[in-house]
KOLSEZA-365402 format. One record per atom (N, C-alpha, C, O, CB): x, z, y; residue in three letters. Coordinates in steps of 0.001 Angstrom, whole numbers, plus 500000, padded with zeros to 6 digits. Last residue first. Glycine has a CB too. Layout:
# KOLSEZA-365402
XZYALA...
//
This chain:
# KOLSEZA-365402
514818495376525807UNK514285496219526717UNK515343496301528105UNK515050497016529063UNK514048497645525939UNK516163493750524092UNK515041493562524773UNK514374494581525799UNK513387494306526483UNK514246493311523864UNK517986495350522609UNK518615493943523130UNK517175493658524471UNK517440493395525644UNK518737492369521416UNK516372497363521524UNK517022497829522723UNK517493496488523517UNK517448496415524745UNK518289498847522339UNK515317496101519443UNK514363496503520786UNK515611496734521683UNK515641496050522706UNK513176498080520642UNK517425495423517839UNK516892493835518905UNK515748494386519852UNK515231493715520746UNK515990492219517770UNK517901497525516938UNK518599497077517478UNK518268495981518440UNK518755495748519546UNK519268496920516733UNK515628498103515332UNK515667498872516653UNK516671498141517700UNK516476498090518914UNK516177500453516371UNK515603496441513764UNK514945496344514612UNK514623497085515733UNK513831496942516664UNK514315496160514187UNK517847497361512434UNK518160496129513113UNK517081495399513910UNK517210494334514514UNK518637495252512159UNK517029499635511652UNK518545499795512749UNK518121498376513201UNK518044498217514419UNK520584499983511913UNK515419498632509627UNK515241499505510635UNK516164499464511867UNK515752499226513002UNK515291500693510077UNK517499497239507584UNK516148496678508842UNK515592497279509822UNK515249496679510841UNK514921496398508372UNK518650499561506882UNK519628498668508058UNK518641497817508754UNK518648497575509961UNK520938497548507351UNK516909501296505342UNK517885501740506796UNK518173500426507521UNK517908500303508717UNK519585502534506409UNK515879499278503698UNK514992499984504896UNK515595500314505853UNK515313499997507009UNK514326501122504639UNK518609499384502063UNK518155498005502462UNK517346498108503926UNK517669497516504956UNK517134497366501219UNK518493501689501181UNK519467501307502330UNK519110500029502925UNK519300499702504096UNK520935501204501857UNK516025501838499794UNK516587503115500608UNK517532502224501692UNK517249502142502887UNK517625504415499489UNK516513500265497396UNK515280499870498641UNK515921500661499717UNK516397499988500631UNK513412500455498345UNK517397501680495289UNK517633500505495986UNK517455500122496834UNK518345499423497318UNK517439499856495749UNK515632503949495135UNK516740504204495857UNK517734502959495820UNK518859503140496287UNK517350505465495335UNK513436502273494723UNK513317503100495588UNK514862503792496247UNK515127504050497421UNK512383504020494930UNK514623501781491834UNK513885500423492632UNK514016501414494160UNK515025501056494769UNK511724499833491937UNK514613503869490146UNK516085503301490563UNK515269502160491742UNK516049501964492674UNK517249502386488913UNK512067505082490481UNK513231505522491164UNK513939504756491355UNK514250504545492527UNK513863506337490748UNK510845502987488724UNK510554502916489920UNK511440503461490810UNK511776502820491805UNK509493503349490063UNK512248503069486663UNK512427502155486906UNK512151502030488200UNK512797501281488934UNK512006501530486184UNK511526505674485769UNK512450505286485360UNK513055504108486472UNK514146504243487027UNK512117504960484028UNK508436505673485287UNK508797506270486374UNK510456506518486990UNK510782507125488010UNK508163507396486133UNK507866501796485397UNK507445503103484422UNK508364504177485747UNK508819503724486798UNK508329503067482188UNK507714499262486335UNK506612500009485593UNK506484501065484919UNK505590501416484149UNK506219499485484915UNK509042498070488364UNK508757500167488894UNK507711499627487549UNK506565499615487998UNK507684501103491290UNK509818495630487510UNK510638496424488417UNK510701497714488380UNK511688498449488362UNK510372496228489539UNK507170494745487111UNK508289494469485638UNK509537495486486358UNK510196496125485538UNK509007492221485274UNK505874494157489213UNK505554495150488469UNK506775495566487106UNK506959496591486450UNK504102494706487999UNK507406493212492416UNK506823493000491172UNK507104494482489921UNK507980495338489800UNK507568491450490672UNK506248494790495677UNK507070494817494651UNK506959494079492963UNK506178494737492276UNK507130496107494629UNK505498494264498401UNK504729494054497589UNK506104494144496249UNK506854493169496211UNK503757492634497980UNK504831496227501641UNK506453495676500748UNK505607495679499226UNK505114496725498802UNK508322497241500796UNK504534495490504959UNK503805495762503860UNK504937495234502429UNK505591494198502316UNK502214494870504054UNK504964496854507866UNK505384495731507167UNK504735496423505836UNK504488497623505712UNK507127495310507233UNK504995497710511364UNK504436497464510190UNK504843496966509521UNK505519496100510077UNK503653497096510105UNK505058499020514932UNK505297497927513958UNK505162498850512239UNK505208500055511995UNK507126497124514377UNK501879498923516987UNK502607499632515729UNK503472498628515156UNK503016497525514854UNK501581500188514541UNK499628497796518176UNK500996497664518481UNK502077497980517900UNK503163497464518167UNK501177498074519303UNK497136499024517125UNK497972500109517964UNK499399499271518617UNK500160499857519387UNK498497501558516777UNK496564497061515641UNK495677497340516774UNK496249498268517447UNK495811498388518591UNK494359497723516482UNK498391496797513707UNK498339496094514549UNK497919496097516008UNK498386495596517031UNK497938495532514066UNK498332499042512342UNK499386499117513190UNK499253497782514313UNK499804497718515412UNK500763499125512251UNK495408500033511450UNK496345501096511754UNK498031500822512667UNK498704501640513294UNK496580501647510240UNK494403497791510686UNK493898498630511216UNK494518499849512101UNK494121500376513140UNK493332498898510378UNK496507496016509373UNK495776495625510751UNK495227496667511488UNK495379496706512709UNK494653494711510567UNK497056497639507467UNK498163497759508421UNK497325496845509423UNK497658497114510578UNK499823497208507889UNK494089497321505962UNK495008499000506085UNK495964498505507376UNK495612499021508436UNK496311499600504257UNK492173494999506928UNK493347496123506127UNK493895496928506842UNK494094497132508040UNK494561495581505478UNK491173493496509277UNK490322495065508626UNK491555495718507677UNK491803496920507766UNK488552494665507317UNK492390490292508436UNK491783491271509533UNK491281492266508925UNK490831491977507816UNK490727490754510419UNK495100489703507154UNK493944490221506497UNK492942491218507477UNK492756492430507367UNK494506491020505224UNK498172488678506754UNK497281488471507816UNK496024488585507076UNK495750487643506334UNK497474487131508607UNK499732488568504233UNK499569490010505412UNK498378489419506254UNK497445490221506210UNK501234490410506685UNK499003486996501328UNK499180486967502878UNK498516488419503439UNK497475489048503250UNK498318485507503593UNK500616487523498116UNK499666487541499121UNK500308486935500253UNK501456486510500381UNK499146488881499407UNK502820487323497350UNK502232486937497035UNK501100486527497166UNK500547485560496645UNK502405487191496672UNK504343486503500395UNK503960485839499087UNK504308487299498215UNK505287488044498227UNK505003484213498624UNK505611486542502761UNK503692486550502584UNK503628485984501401UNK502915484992501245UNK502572485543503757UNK507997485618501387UNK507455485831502813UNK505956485793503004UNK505342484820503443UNK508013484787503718UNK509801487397498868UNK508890486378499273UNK508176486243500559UNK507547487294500688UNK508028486385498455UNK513291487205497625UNK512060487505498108UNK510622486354499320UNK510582485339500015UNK512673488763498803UNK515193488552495447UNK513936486781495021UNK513224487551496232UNK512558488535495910UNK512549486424492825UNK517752490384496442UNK516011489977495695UNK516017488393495802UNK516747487472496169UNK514302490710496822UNK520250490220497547UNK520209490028496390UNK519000490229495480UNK519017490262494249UNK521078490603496084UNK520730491550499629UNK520819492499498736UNK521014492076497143UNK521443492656496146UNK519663493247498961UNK519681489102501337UNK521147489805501513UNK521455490508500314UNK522514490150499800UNK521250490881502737UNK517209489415501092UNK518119488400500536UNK519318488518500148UNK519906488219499109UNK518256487576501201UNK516620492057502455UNK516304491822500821UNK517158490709500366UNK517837490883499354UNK514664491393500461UNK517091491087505067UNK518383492483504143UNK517797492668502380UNK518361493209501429UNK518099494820505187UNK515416489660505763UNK516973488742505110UNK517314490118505038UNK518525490042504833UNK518235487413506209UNK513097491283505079UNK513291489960504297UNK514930489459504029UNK515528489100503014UNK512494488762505205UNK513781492979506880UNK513564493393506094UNK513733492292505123UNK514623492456504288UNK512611494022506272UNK513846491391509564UNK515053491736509165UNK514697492682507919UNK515635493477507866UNK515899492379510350UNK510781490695509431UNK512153489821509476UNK512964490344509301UNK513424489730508339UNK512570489202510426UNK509065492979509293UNK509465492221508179UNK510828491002508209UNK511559490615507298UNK508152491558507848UNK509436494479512082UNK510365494983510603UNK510230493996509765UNK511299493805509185UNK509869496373509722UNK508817492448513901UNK509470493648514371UNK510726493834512895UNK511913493584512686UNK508080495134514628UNK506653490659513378UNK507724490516512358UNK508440491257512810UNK509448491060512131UNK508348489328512056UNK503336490516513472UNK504245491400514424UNK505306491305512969UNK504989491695511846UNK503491493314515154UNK501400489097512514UNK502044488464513454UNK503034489017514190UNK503584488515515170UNK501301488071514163UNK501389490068509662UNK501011489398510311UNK501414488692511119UNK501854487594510778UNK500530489728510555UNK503190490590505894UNK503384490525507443UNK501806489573508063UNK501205488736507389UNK505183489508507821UNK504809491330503071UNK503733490599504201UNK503674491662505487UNK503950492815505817UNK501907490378503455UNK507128490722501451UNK507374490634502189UNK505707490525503162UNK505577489563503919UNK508411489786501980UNK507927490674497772UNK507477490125498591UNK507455491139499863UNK507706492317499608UNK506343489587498095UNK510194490992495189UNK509596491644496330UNK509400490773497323UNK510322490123497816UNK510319492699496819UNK510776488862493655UNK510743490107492567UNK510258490861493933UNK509613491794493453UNK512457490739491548UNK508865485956492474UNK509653486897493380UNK509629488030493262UNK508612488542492795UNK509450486860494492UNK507896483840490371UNK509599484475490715UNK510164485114491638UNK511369485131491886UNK510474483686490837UNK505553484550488318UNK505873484454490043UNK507456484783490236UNK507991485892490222UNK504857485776491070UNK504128482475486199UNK504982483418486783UNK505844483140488008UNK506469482193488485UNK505769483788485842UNK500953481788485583UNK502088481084485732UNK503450482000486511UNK503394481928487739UNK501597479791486559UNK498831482675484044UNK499647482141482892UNK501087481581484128UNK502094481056483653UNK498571480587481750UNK497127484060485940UNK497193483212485065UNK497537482176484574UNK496985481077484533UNK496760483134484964UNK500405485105487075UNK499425485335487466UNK498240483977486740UNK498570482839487076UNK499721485516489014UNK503166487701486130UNK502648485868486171UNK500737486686486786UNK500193487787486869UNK502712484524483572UNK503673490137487494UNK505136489601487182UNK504276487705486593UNK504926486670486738UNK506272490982485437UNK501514491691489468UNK501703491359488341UNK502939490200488023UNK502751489198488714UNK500442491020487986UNK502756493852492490UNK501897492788491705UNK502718492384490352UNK503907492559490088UNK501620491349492701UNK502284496556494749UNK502680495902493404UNK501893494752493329UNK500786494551493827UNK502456496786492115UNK503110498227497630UNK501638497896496799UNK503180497042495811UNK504389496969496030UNK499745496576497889UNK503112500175500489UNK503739499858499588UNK502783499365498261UNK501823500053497913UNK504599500932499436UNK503886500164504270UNK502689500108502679UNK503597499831501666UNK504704499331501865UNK501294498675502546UNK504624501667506432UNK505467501437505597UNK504845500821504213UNK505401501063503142UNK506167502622505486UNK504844501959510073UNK503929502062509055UNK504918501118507967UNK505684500215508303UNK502249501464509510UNK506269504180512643UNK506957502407511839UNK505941502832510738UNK506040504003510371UNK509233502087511097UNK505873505087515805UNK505159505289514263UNK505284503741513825UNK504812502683514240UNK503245505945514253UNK507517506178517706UNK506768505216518005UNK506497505467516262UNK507268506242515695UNK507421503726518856UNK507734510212518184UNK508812508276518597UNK507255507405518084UNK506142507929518105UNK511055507594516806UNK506286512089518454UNK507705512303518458UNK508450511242518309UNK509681511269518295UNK508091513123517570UNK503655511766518972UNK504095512779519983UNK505837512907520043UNK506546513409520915UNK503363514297519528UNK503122509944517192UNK503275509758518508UNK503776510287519402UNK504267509787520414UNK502590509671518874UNK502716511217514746UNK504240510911514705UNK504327510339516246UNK505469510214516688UNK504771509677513357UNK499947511962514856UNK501025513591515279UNK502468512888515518UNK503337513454516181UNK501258515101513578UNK498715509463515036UNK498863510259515887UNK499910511830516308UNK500327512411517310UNK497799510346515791UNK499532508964511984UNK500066508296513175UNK499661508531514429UNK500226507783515226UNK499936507119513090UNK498004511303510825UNK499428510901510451UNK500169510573512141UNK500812511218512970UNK499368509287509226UNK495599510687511574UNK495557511567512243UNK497178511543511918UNK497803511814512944UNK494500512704511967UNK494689508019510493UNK494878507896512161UNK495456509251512289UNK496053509254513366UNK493347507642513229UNK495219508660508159UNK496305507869507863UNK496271507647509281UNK497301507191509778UNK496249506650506772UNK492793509865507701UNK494505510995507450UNK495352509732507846UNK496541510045507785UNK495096511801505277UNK491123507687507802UNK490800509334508578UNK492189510043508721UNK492569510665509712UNK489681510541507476UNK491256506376505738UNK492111505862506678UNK492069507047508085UNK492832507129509048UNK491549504204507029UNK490463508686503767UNK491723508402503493UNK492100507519504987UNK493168507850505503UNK491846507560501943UNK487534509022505072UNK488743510335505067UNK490110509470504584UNK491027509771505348UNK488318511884503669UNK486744506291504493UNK486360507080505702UNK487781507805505914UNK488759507450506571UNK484960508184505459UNK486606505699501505UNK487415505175502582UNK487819505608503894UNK488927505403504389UNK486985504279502812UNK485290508163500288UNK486563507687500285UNK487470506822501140UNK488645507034501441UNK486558507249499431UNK482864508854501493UNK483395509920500769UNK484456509351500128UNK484775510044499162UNK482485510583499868UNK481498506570503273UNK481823507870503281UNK482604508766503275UNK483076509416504208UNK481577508130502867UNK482040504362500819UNK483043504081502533UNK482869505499502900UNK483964506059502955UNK482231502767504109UNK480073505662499292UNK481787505593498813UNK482472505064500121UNK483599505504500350UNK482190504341497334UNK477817505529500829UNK478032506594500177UNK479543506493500060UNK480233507251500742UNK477226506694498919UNK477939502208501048UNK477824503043502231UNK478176504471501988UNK478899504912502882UNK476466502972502767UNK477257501768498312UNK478660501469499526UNK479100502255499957UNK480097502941499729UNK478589500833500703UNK474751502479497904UNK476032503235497109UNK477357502944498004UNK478247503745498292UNK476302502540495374UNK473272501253499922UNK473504502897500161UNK474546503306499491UNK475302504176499923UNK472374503846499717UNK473705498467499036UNK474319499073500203UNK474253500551500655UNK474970501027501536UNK473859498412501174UNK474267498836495687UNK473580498476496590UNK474605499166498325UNK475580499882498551UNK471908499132496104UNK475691497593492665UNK475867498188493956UNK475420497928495010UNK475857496935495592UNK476770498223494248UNK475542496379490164UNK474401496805490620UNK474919497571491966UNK474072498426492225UNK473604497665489513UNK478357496858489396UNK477588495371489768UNK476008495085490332UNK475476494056490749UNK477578494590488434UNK480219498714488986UNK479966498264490680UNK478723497286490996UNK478215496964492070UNK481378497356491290UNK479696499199486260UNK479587500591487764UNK479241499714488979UNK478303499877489760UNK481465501629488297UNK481040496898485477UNK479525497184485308UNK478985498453486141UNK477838498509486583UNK479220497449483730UNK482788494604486453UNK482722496000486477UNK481272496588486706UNK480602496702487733UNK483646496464487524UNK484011492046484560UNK482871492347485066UNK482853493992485398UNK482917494681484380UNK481807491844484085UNK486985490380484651UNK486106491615483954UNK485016491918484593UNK485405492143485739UNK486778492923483842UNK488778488451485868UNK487874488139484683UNK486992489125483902UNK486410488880482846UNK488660487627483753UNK489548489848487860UNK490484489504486967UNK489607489157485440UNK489829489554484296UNK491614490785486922UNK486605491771488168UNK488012491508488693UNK489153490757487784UNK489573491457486863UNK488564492858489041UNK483730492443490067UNK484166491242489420UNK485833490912489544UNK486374490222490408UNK483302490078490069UNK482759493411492213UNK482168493442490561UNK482615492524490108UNK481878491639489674UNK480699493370490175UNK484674495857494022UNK484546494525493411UNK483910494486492547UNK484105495384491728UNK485473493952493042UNK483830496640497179UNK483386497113495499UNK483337495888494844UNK482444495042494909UNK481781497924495230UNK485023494780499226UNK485372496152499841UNK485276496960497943UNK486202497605497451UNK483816496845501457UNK484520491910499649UNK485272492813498550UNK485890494057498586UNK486985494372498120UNK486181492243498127UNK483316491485502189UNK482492492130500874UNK483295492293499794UNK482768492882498850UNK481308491273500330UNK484139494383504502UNK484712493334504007UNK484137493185502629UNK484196494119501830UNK486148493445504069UNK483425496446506388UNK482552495181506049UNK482906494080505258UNK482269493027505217UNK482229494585507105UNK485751498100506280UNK483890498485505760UNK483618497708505535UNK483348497610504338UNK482693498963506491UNK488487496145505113UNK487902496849505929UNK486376496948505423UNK485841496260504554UNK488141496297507259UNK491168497178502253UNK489623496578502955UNK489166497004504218UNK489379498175504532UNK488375496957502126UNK492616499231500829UNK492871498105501754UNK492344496879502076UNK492915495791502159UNK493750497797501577UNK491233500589499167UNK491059501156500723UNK492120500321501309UNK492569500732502378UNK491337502951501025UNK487888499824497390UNK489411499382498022UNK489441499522499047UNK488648499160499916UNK489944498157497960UNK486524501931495205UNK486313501250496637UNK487636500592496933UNK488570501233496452UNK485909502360497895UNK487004501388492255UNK486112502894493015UNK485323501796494261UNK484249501196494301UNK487611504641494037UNK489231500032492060UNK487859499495491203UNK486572500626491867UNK485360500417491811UNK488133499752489050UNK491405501270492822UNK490563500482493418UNK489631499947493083UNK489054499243493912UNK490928499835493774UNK490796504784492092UNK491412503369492060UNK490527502512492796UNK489407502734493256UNK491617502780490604UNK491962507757493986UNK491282506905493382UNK491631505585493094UNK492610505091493655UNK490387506898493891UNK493718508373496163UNK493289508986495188UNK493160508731493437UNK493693509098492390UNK492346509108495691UNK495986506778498039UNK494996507047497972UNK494629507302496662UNK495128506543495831UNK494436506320498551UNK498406509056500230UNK498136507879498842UNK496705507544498694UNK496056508252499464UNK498586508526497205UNK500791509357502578UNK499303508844502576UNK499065508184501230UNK499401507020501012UNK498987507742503804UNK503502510644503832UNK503231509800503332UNK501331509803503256UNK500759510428504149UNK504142509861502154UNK506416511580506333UNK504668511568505451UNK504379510634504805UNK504955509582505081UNK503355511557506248UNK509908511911505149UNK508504511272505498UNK507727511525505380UNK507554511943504235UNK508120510518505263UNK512463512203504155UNK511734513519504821UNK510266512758505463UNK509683513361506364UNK512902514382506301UNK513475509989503175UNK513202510400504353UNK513105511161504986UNK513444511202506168UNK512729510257504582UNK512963510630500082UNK514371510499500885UNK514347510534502515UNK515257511142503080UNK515042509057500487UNK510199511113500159UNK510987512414500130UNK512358512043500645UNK512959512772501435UNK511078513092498625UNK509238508605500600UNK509017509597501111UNK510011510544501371UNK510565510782502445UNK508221509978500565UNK510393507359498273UNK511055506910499358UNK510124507851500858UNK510478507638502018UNK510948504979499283UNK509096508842495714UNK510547508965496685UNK510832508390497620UNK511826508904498133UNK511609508716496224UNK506455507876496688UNK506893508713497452UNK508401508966496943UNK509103509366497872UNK505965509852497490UNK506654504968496487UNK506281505871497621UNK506647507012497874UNK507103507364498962UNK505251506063497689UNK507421505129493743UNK507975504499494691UNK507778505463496215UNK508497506296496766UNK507304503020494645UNK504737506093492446UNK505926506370492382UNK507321505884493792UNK507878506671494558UNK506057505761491022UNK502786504052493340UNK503071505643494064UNK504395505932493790UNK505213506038494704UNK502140506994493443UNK503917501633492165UNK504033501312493984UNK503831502719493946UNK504761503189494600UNK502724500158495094UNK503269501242489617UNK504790502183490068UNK504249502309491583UNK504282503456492026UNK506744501165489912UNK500443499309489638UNK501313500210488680UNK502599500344489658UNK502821499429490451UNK501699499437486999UNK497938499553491767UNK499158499024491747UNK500213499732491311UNK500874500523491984UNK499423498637492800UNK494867499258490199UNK496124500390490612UNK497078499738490526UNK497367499221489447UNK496421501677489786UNK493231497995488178UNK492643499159488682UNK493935500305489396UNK494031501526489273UNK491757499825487314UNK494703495409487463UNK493269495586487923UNK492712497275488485UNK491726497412489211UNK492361495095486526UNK496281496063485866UNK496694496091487081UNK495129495826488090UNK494835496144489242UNK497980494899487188UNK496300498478483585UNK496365497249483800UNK495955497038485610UNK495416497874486335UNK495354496543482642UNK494968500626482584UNK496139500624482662UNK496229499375482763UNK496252498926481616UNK496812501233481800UNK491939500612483127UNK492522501069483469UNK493976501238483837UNK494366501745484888UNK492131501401483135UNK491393498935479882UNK491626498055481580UNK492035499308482711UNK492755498712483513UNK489717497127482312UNK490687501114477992UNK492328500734478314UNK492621499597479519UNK493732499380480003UNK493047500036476824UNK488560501592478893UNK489195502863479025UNK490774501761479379UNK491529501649480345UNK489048504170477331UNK485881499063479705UNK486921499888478301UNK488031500770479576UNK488152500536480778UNK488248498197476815UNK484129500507482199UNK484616499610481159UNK485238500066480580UNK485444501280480587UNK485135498641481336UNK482304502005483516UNK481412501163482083UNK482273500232481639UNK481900499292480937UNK479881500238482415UNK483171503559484699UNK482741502503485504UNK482091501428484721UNK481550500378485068UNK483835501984486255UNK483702505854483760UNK485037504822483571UNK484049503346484370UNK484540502219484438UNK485687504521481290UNK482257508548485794UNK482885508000484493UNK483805506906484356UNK484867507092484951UNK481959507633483722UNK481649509331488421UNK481740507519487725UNK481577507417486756UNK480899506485486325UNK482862506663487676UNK481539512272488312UNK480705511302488470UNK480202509620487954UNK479221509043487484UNK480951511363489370UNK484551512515489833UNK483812512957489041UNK482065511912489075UNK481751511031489875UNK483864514594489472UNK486783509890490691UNK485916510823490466UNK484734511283489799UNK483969510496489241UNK485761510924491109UNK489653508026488822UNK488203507812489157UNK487261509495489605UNK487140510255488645UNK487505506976487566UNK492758506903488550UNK491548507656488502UNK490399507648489036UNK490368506959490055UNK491716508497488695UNK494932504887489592UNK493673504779488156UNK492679505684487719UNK491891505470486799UNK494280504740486850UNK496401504975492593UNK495757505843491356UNK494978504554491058UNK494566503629491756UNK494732507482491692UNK497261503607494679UNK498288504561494237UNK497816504723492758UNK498608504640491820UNK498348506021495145UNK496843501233497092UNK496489501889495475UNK497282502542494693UNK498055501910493972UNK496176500999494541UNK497693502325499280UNK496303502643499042UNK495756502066497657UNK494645502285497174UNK495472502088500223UNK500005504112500744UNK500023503053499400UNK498804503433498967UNK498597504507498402UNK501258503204498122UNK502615504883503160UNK501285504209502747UNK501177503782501301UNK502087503194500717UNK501052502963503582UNK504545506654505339UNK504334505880504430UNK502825505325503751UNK501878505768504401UNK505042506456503668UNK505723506204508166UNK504863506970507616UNK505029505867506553UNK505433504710506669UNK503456507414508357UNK508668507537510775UNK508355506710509257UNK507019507367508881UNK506833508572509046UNK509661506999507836UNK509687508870512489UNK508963507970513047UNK508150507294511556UNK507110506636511568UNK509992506932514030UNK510773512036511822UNK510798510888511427UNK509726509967511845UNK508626510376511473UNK510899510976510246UNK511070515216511489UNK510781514133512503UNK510778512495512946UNK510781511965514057UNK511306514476513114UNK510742516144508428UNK511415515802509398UNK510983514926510157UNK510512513877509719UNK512374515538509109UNK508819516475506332UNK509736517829506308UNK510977517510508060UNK511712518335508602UNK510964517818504196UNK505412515918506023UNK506714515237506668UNK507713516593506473UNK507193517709506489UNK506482514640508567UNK503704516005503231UNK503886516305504494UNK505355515783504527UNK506142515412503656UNK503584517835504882UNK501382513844501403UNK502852514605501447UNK503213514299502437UNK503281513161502903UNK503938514365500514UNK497653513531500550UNK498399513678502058UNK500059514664501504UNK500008515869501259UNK497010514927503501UNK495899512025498719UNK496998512501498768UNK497582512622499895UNK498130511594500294UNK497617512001498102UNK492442511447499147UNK493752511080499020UNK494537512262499134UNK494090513336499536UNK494135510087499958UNK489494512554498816UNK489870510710498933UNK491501510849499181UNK491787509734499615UNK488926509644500647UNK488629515285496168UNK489384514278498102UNK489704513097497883UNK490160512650496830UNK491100514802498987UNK488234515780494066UNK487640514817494370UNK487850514565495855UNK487265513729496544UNK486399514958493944UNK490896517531491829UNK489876517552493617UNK489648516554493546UNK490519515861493019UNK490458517824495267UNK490668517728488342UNK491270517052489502UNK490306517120490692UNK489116516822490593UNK491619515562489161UNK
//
């Protein structure tokens, strides 16, 4: 496997849409090895938001969209961090000690912000610069979470984050309701995360954005993720339309 910091799938159409999903992978480059933990924490959510690639990219390809994955897992570096953020190398996740990261000094950082974070949000300015030249660039993340979270289960089957620009998550939220999700409004997380991925890339540009957190019991296998993605498909169309719709009301 190439040791590039990400997956770049080209656009086949002029589409304002980019897609995103900076934990795509459970792999690791050459070098790491397994980071000194058991083999089977890999498949567990600690190291990769299980289905969210899958996902991505059909809802790429139905588009004709670019998309942006990132490589590696997040136990590597997390590329929805900013540089300075100190959980940028976690040693410490979900009750596991990550013995690769725990001795991590600031040159090893500094080395992996380099040779992974650097180049993956590197493709993700040069993306949303070529889609400038042809409409305004709608950023699209796509991430997962675990169906309980110790021991208490989360009843939303797609969350919803957002900062302060609700352009797309508001009418994305009530066309999820509408559709018939459990959905969640900055839940499970919160969008507002100065340095992430969509602060970096859409806030500071004005960009609208929305970040779509899916539960894992949904896309955990490659079965499940399709049908989830071409669920999603129309739901995206009409929030879209309906935020285009309230730009034009406004302009």
């Amino acid at each position: 496997m190439t040791d590039t910091a990400f997956e770049a799938v080209p656009a086949s159409t002029d589409t304002g849409l980019l897609f995103l999903c900076d934990h795509a992978s459970n792999a690791l480059p050459s070098g790491y090895g397994n980071l000194g933990l058991d083999e089977g924490l890999f498949a567990t959510h600690i190291a990769w938001d299980i289905g969210a690639a899958h996902v991505t990219r059909h809802l790429a390809a139905a588009y004709g969209a670019a998309a942006v994955l990132g490589r590696w897992s997040r136990l590597l570096i997390d590329l929805n961090r900013g540089a300075d953020d100190p959980t940028l190398v976690m040693k410490l996740s979900d009750g596991s000690i990550i013995p690769g990261n725990r001795h991590a000094q600031a040159g090893e950082i500094a080395r992996r912000i380099e040779q992974f974070h650097a180049p993956y949000h590197g493709e993700i300015a040069r993306q949303a610069a070529r889609i400038e030249n042809l409409a305004v660039p709608v950023l699209v993340s796509m991430h997962s979470f675990t169906p309980s979270w110790k021991g208490h289960p989360r009843g939303w089957e797609v969350g919803v984050l957002h900062d302060r620009d609700m352009r797309l998550a508001a009418p994305l939220m009530a066309r999820l309701a509408q559709a018939g999700f459990t959905v969640g409004d900055n839940e499970p997380y919160s969008g507002a995360l100065e340095g992430d991925t969509l602060y970096t890339h859409g806030t500071r540009f004005g960009r609208p954005h929305v970040l779509i957190e899916i539960r894992q019991d949904l896309v955990g296998d490659a079965g499940r993720a399709a049908a989830c993605a071409a669920r999603l498909k129309p739901i995206l169309d009409a929030a879209l339309q309906d935020m285009e719709d309230a730009n034009g009301r406004q302009d």
